[in-house]
C-alpha positions as CSV (number, residue, x, y, z in Angstrom):
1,X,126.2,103.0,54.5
2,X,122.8,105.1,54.7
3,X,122.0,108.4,55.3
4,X,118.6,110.2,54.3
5,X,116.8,112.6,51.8
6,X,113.9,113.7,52.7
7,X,112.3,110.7,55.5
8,X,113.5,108.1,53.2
9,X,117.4,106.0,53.8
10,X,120.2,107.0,51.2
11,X,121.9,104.0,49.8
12,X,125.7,104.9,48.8
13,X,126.6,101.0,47.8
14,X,125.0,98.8,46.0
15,X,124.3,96.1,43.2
16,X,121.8,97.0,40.6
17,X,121.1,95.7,37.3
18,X,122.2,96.2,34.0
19,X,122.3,99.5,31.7
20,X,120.4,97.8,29.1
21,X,117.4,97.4,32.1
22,X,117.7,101.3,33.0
23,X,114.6,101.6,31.3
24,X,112.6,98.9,33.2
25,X,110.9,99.6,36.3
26,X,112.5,98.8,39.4
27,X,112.6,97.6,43.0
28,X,114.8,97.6,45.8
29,X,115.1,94.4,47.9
30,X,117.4,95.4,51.0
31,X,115.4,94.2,54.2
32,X,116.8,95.5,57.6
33,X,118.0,92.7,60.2
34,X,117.3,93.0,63.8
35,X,119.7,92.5,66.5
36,X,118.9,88.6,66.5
37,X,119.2,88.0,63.1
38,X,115.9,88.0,61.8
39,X,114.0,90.4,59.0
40,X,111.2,91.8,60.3
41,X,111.3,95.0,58.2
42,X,111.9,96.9,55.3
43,X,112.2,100.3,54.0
44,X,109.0,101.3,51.9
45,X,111.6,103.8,49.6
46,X,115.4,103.5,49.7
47,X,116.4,106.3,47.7
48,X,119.9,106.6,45.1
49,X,121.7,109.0,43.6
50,X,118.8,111.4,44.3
51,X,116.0,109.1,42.7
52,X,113.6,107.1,44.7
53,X,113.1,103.3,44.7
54,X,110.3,101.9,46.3
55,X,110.1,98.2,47.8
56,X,110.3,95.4,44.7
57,X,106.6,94.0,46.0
58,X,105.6,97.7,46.0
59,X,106.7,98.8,42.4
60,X,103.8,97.1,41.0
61,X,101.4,99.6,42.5
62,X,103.4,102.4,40.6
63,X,102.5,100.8,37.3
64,X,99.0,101.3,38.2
65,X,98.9,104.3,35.8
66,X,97.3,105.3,32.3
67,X,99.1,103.9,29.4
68,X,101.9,104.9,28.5
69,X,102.1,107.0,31.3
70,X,105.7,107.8,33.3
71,X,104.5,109.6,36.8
72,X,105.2,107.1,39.7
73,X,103.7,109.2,42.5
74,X,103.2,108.5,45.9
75,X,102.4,110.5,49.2
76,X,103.5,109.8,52.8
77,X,100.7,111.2,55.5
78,X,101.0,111.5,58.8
79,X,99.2,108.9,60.9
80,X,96.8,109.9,63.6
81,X,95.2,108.2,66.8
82,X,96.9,106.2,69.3
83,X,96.1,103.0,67.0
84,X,96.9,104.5,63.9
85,X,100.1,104.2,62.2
86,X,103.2,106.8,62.8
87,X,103.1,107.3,58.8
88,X,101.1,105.8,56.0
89,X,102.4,105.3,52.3
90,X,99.0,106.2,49.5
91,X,99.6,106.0,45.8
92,X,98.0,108.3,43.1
93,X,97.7,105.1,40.9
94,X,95.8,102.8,43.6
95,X,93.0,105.1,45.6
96,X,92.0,104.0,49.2
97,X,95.1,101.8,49.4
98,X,97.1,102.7,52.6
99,X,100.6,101.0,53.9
100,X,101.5,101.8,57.7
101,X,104.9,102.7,58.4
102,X,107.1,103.5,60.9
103,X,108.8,106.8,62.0
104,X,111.7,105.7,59.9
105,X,110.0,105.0,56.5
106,X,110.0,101.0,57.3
107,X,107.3,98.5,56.5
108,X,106.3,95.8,58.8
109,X,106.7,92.2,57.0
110,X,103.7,90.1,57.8
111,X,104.1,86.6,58.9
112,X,101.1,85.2,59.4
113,X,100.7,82.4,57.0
114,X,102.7,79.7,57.0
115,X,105.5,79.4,54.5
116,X,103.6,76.4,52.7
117,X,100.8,79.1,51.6
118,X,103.1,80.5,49.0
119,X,103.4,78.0,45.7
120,X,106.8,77.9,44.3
121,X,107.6,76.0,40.7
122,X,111.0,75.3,39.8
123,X,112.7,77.4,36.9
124,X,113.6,73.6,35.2
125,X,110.1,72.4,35.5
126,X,108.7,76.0,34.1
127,X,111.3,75.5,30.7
128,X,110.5,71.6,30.3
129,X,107.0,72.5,31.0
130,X,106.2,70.0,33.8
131,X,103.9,72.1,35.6
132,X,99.9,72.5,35.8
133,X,99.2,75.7,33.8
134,X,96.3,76.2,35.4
135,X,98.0,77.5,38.7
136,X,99.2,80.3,37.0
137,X,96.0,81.6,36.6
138,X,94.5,84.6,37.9
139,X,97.3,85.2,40.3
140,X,100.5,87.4,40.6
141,X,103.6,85.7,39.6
142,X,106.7,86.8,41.1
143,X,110.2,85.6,39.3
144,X,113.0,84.9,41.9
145,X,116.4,83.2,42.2
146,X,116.9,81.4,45.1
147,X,120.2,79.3,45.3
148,X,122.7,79.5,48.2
149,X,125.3,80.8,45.6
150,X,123.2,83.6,45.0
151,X,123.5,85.0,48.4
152,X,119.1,85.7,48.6
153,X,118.7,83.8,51.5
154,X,117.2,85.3,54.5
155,X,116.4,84.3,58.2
156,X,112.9,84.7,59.0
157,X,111.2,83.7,62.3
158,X,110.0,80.5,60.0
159,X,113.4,79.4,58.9
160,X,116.9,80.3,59.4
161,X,117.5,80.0,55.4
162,X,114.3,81.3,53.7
163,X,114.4,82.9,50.2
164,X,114.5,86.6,49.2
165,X,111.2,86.3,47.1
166,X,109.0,84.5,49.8
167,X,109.5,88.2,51.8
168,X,108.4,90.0,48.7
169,X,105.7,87.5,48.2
170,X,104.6,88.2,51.9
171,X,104.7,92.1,51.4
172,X,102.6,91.9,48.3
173,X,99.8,89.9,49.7
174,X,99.8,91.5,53.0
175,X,99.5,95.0,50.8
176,X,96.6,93.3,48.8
177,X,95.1,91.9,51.9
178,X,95.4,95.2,53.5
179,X,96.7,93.2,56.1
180,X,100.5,94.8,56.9
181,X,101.4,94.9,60.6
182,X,102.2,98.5,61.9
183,X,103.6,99.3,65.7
184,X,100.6,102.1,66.4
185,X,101.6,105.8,67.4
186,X,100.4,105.0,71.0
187,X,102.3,101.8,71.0
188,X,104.3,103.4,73.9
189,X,101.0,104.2,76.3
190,X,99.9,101.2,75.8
191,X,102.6,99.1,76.8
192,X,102.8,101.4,80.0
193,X,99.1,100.8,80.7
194,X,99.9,97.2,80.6
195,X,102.3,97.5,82.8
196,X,100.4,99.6,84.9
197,X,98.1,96.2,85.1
198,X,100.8,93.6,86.1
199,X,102.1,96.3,88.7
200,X,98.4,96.7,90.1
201,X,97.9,93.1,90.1
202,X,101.7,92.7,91.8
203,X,100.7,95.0,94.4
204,X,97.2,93.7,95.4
205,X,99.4,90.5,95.8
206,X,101.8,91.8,97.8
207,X,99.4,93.7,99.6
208,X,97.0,90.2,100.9
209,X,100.8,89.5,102.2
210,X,101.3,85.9,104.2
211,X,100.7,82.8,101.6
212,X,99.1,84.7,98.8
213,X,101.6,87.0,98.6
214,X,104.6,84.3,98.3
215,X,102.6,82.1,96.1
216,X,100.8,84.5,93.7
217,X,104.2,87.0,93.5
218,X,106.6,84.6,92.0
219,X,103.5,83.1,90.0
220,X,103.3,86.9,88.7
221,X,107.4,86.8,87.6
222,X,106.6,84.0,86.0
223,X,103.2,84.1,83.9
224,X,103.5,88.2,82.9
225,X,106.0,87.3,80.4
226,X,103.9,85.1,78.7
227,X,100.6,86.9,79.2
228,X,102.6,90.1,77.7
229,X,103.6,87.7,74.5
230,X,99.9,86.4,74.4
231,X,98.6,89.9,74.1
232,X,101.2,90.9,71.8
233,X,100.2,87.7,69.6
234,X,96.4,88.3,69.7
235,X,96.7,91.9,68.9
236,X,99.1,91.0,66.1
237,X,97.0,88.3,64.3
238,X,93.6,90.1,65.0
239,X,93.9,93.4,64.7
240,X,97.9,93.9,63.2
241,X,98.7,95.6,65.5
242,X,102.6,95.6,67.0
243,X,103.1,96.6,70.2
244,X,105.5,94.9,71.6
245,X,106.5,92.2,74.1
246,X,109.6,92.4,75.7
247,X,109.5,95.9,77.9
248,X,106.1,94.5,79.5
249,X,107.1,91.2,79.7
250,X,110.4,92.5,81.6
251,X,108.4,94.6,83.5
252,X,106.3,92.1,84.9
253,X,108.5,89.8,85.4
254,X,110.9,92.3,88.1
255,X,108.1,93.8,89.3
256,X,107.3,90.4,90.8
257,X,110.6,89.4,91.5
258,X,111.1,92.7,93.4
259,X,108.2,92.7,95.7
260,X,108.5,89.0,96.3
261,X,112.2,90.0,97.8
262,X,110.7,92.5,99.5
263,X,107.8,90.4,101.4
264,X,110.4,87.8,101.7
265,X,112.1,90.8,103.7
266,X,109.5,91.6,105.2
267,X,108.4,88.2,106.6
268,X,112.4,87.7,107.9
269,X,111.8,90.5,110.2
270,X,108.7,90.2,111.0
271,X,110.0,86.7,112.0
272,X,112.7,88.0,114.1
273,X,110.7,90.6,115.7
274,X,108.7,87.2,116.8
275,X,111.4,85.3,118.2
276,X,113.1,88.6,119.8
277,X,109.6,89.2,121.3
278,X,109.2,85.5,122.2
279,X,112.3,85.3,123.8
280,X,111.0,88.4,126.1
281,X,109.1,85.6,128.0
282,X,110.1,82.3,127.6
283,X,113.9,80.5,126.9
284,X,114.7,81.0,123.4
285,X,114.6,77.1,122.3
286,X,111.1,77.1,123.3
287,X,110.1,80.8,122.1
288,X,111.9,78.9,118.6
289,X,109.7,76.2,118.8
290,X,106.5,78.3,119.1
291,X,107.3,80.5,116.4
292,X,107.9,77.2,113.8
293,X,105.6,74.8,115.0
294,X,102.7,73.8,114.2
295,X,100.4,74.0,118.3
296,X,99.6,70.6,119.5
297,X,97.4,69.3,122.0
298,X,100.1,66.5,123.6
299,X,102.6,66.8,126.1
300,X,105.7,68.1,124.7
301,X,108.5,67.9,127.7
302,X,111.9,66.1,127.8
303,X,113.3,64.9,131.4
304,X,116.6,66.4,132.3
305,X,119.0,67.8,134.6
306,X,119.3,71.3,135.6
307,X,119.9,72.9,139.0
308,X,117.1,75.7,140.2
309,X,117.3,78.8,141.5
310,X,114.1,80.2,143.4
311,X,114.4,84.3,144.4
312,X,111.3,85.9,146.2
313,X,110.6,88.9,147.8
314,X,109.7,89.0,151.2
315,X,107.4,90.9,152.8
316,X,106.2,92.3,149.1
317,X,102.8,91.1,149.6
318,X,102.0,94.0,152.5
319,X,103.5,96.6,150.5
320,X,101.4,96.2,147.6
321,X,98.4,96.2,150.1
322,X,99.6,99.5,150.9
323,X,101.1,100.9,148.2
324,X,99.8,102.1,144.6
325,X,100.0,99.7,142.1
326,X,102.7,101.7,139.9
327,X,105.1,101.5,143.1
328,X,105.0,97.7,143.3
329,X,105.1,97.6,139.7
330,X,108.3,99.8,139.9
331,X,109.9,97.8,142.6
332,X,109.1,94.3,140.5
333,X,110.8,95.6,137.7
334,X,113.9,96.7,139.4
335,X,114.1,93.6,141.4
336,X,113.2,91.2,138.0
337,X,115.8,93.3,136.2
338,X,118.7,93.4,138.6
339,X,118.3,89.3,138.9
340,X,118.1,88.6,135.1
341,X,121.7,90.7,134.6
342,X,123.3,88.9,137.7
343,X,122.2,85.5,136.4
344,X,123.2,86.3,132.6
345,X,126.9,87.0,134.2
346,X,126.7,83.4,135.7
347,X,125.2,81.7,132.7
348,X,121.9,80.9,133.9
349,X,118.5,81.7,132.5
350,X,115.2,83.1,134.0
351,X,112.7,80.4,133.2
352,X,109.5,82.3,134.4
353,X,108.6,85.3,136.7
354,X,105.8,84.8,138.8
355,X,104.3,87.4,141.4
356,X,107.1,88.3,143.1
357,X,109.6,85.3,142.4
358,X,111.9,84.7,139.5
359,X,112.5,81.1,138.6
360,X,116.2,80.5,137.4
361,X,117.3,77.3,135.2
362,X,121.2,76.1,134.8
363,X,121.5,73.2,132.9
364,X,123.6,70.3,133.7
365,X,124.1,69.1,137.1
366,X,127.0,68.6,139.1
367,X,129.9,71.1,140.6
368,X,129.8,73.6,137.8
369,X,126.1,74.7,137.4
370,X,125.9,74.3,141.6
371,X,128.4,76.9,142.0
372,X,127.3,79.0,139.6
373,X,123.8,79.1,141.0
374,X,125.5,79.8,144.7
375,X,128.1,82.4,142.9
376,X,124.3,84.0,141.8
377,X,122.8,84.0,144.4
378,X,125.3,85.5,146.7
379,X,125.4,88.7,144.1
380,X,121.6,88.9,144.5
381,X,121.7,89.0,148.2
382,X,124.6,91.4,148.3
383,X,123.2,93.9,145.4
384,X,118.9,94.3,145.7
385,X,119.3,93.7,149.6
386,X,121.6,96.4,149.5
387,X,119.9,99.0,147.2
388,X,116.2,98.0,148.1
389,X,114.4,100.1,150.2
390,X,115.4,98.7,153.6
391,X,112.7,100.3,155.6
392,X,109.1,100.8,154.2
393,X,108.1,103.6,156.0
394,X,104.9,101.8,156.7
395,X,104.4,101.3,160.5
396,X,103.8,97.6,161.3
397,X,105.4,96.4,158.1
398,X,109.2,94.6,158.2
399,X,111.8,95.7,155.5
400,X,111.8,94.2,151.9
401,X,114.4,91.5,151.3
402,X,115.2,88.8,149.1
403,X,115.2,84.7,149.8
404,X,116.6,82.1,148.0
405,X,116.7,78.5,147.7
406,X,118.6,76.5,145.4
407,X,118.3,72.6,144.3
408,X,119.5,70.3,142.5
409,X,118.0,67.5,140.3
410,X,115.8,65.7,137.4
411,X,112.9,68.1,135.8
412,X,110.5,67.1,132.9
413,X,110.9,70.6,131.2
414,X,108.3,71.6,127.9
415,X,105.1,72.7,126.8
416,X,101.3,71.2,128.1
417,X,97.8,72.2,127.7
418,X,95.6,72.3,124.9
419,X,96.4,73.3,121.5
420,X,94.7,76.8,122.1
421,X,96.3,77.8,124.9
422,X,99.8,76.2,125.8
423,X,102.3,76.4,128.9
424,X,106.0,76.4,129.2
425,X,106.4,75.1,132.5
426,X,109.0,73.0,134.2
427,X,107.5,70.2,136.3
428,X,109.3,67.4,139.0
429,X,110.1,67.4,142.7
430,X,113.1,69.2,141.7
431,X,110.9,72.6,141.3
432,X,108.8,72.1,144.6
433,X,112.2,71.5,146.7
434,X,113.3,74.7,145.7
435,X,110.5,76.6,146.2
436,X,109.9,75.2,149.2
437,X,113.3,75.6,150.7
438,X,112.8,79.3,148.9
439,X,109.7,79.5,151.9
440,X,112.0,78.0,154.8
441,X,114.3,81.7,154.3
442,X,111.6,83.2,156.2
443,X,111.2,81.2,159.0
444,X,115.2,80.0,159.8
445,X,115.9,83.9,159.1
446,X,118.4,83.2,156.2
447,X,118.5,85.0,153.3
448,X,119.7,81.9,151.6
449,X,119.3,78.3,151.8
450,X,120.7,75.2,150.0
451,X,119.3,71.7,149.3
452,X,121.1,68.5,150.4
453,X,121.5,67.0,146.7
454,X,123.4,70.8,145.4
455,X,125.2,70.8,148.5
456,X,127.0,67.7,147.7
457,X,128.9,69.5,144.4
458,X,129.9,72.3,146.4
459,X,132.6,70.3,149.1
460,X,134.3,73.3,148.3
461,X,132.3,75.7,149.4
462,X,132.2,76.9,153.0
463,X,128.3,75.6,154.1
464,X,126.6,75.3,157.3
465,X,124.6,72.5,157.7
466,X,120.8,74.0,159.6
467,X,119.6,70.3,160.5
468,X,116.7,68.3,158.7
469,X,113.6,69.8,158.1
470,X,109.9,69.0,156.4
471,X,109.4,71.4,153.9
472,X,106.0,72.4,153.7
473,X,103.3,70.5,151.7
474,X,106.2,67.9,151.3
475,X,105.8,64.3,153.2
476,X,110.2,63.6,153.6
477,X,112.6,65.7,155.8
478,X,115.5,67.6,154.1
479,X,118.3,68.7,155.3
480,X,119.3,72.7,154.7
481,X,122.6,74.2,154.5
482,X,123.6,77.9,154.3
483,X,126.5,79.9,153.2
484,X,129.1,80.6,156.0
485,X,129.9,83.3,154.6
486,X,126.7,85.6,155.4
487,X,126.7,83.7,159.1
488,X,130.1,85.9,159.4
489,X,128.5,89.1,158.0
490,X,125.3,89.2,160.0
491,X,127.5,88.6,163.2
492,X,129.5,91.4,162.2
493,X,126.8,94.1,161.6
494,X,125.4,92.9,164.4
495,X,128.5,93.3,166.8
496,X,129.0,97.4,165.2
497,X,125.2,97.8,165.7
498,X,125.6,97.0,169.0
499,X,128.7,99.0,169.6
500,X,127.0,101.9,168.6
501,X,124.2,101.5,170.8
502,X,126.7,101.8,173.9
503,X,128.0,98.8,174.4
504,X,127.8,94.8,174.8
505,X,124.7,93.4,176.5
């Protein structure tokens, strides 16, 4: 267990030697071991029963003294500078001789040379005498059991199983080298200014945004942790200096990971802002396909099916002459709004609006889309010709109304022009039927008119067949039917209008 005098531990336990050796200088050898295992420190004075014992590789600097001589004396300073040492260890015996340690007393072990730099003889060969002599020259000798019985066997960051001595051996030459590592007072500050750099670095990523920003952010998470272990290693080796690895190496490391989630966020909604956009003005398969692919300057349609819808505003054309611009603008939105929620509720889509006519796509042919389109239209006639300003107020102009033509057939539908500048456009005779038959409202005086090849799915529906007809700009006759259903209405508003002005003609 430990507790303190002074700044130094208190050791209550432990194994010393001999009574007969009470008189011999001594040294403790109790290294601390980190949460992994490995001893990186020790304590510069462990203190007993009230006496102090320094380090075993530090007594020797105790002896330093006059002959004969008993004062071991040593002072413990307070370090200064954000480089300098919390505390630093001088001796009265060794002037100029300085040992950093820690807040707690400890002393950083040095491991910078390789375990191979420290000779070792065998005790055998020393007592048979079958060593060079000469390597004991001029050198400090240190004396050292190291057997596995002997329980001295320490894990280093060399070796799981290193001896006890080799870590004196280390503290002594690093002392004489005056090369012990020390964590510096300001190791704290400058671990936060270098994370200050990654996160300045992270940001200026995340701020260029798009393809730097995904590239260079998880590049970030990945090369801080070892750029924060490179530093660490270069200050250690050059300058001994300890600062640290792990809080800037973490640091880094989330600070990328974070804002890379967060442009990854970012460009998800951005993306879906896109497409929701997109699909503001074209169908969303082909807003989809302009938001992923890559433009290209060839002809990207497919042929299929689909039966049309063409709705057009009669008479709009003299109103805007006469009218300000925000009142037509007002009456286009109304009218492209009130279309786009009746065909929703059928299940067809607007495919373009253009001037005053909306463009309506079922897909499919055959009885189902056909009725749906005549189910549309119906609720188109019935609902804007109903809440659209019947009169205009304009003298010499005829009431707004709404024609439609519907079709069925074979359309090449996709995207063409150059790269640049692309359309979405549906192409075929299928489209100029419809619009054409759209144009025939006006002149036959029907609100709503149906080509030959729809008219065939709907058997069940009550039609009128008009006759054949040559739809303008078109070279072959078509024949035109209409819903019975408005032929009753119109005869009966026209019988009460009639009524009311006296009587039948």
């Amino acid at each position: 267990s430990e507790g303190r005098i002074g700044q130094f531990p208190e050791a209550t336990n432990f194994l010393g030697s001999a009574e007969l050796l009470s008189t011999v200088p001594k040294g403790h050898i109790a290294p601390i071991i980190d949460s992994d295992g490995s001893v990186r420190r020790i304590p510069a004075i462990v203190c007993v029963d009230d006496m102090a014992f320094p380090a075993l590789a530090l007594a020797p600097f105790f002896q330093l003294v006059s002959s004969g001589s008993q004062s071991w004396r040593a002072d413990v300073n307070v370090g200064s500078g954000l480089l300098g040492p919390d505390q630093t260890l001088t001796f009265d015996s060794y002037p100029g001789l300085e040992v950093p340690l820690d807040r707690q007393g400890n002393m950083r072990i040095s491991f910078r040379k390789s375990p191979s730099a420290f000779r070792s003889i065998s005790a055998i060969d020393i007592l048979n005498g079958n060593f060079d002599e000469s390597v004991l020259d001029n050198v400090l000798v240190l004396v050292g059991a190291t057997a596995f019985g002997l329980d001295d066997i320490v894990p280093t960051p060399y070796s799981g199983y290193s001896p006890g001595v080799e870590l004196q051996a280390r503290i002594l030459s690093s002392v004489l080298d005056a090369q012990v590592p020390y964590a510096p007072s300001g190791r704290w500050f400058i671990s936060s200014m270098i994370c200050l750099l990654l996160a300045v670095f992270c940001v200026q990523l995340a701020r260029l945004r798009g393809r730097y920003a995904m590239l260079g952010l998880p590049l970030m998470a990945a090369v801080s942790p070892l750029l924060a272990i490179s530093l660490h290693g270069a200050m250690l080796i050059n300058f001994g200096l300890w600062i640290g690895w792990a809080v800037p190496a973490l640091f880094g490391f989330l600070t990328g990971s974070v804002l890379l989630l967060v442009e990854h966020a970012r460009i998800r909604l951005e993306r879906f802002r896109v497409i929701q956009n997109l699909t503001s003005y074209l169908p969303i398969e082909t807003a989809k396909r302009v938001a992923f692919e890559s433009p290209s300057s060839l002809i990207q349609a497919e042929r299929t099916d689909v039966t049309l819808l063409s709705a057009d505003l009669r008479n709009f054309s003299a109103i805007g002459e006469r009218r300000p611009p925000e009142e037509s603008a007002s009456i286009l939105h109304y009218f492209f709004t009130k279309v786009n929620e009746v065909v929703e509720r059928h299940g067809g889509r607007v495919h373009e609006y253009k001037g005053d006519n909306v463009l309506v796509v079922w897909d499919g042919d055959g009885t189902s889309s056909a009725l749906n389109a005549l189910n549309a239209s119906l609720e188109i006639e019935n609902e804007v010709n109903s809440t659209l300003l019947s009169e205009t107020g304009l003298e010499g102009l005829e009431p707004l109304a709404v024609g439609i033509g519907i079709e069925q057939g074979p359309v090449l539908h996709g995207s063409i022009g150059p790269a640049h500048r692309r359309a979405h456009t549906l192409c075929g005779e299928t489209v100029s039927v419809a619009l054409r038959i759209q144009e025939m409202t006006a002149d036959l005086s029907y609100p709503i008119l149906i080509g030959e090849v729809a008219a065939r799915y709907l058997q069940d529906a009550p039609l009128k067949s008009l006759g054949h007809y040559m739809l303008p700009g078109l070279t072959t006759a078509h024949v035109l039917f209409t819903p019975k259903v408005l032929e009753k209405e119109e005869k009966g508003k026209k019988a009460e209008l009639m009524l009311l002005k006296g009587g039948l003609v």
